[in-house]
N, C-alpha and C positions, 0 to 999 in steps of 0.2 A: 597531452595538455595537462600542466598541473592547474588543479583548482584550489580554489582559496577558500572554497567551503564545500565539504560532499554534497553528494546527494542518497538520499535516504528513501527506501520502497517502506510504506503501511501497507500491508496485504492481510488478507483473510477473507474467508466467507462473508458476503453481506449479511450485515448485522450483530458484526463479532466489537464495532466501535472503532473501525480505523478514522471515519472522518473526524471526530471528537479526540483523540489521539494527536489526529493529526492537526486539527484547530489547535490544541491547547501546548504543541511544540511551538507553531510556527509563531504564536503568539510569545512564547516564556524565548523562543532561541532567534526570533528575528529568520529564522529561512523562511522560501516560500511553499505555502500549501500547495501544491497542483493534484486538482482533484480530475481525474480520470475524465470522469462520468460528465464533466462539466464542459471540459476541451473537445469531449467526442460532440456533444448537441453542437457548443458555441462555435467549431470550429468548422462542422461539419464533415467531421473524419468517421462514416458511418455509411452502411449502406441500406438504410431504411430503417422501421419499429419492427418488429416481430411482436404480434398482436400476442402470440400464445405466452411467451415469456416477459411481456409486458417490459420491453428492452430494446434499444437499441444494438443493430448489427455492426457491432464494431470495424471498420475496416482497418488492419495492426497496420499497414503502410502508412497508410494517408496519417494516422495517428503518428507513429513515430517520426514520420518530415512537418507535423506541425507542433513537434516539442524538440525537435534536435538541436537548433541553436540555443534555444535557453536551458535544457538539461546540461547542456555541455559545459554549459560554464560553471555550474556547481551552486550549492545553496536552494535546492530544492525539496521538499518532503513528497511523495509522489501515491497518492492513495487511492490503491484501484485492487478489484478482486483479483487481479491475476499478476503475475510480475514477471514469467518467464521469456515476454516477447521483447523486455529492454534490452537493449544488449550487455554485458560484463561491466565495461569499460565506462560507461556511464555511474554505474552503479556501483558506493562503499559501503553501504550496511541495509538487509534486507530483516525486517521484523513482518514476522508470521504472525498475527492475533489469533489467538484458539479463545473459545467459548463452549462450557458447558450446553450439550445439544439439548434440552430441555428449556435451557436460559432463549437461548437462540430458537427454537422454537417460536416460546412468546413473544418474542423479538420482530420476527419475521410476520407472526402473525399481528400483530400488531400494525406494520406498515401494510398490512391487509394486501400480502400476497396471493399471487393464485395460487392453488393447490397444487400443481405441480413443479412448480416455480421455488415453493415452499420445502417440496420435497428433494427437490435434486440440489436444494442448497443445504439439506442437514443431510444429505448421503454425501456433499462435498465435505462436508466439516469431520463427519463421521469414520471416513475414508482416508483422513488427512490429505486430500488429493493439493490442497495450496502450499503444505507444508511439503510436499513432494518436488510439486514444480520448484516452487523455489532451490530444493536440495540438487533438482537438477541442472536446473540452467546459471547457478552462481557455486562459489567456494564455499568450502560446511563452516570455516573462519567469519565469514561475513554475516553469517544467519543465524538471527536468533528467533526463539521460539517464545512466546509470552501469552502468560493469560489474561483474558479480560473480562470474567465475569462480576465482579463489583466494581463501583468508583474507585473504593480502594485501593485494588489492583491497578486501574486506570492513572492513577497518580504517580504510582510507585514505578510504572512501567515508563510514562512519562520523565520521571527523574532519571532511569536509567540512562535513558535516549539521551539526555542533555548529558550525562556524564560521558557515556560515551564522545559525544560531539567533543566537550572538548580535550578530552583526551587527541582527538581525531584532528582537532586545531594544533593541540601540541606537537605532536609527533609530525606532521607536515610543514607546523614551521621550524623544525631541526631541518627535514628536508631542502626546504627551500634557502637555505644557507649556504 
């Protein structure tokens, strides 16, 4: 199926600034935000809290059959810590957010994580373990890697994405010719 506008993954560790990334695309470029985190409670694509990680237990099935019709048609931004369980074909540009682990740190503690919750999210960061997934389950062409430790960054990264976009409109509509 060709789409008439991609769809775009925000990934990284929590707390590296995807949902604010991704608020301030969906606003400047008109796609839709779909935030992860929001679809798993409201949809109830989950299999319980897990008290220790203070999280829902994601169930990836039930989640991906209640975003496949509207992913498919394209024009989505998609912001969730992990990205390797969308399939390919869904998916035209994945953005990794990296964050200084000291930044991220305060970050984290700030939304008054638990301590271990805290910890295995800067040994993800630390480890590049999202930047990984991503290299694995998509093409090294579609993935970029970006930093987001100032606003400044946050804008300039932002600009990218829209450049990209419409290069991503151009080149499709030759396609579609």
């Amino acid at each position: 199926m060709v789409r008439a506008l991609p769809n775009i993954i925000v990934t990284g560790t929590p707390g590296v600034g995807k949902t604010t990334h991704c608020e301030m695309l969906a606003q400047n470029t008109g796609l839709k935000h779909l935030a992860i985190n929001d679809v798993v409670k409201q949809r109830g694509c989950h299999d319980g809290w897990d008290d220790e990680f203070s999280s829902w237990i994601v169930d990836e099935d039930k989640l991906l059959d209640a975003i496949e019709d509207e992913v498919k048609g394209g024009g989505y931004i998609i912001d969730w810590h992990a990205c390797d369980l969308f399939p390919k074909s869904w998916i035209d540009l994945v953005v990794v957010l990296r964050v200084d682990s000291t930044l991220l740190y305060d970050r984290l503690k700030a939304r008054n994580y638990p301590e271990n919750k805290l910890q295995e999210n800067l040994d993800s960061e630390i480890m590049e373990v999202l930047l990984e997934e991503a290299r694995e389950a998509y093409d090294a062409e579609i993935i970029v890697e970006l930093r987001s430790d100032t606003a400044e960054e946050m804008e300039s990264n932002v600009e990218r994405i829209e450049s990209w976009l419409e290069s991503w409109k151009k080149n499709n509509a030759a396609k579609e010719q």
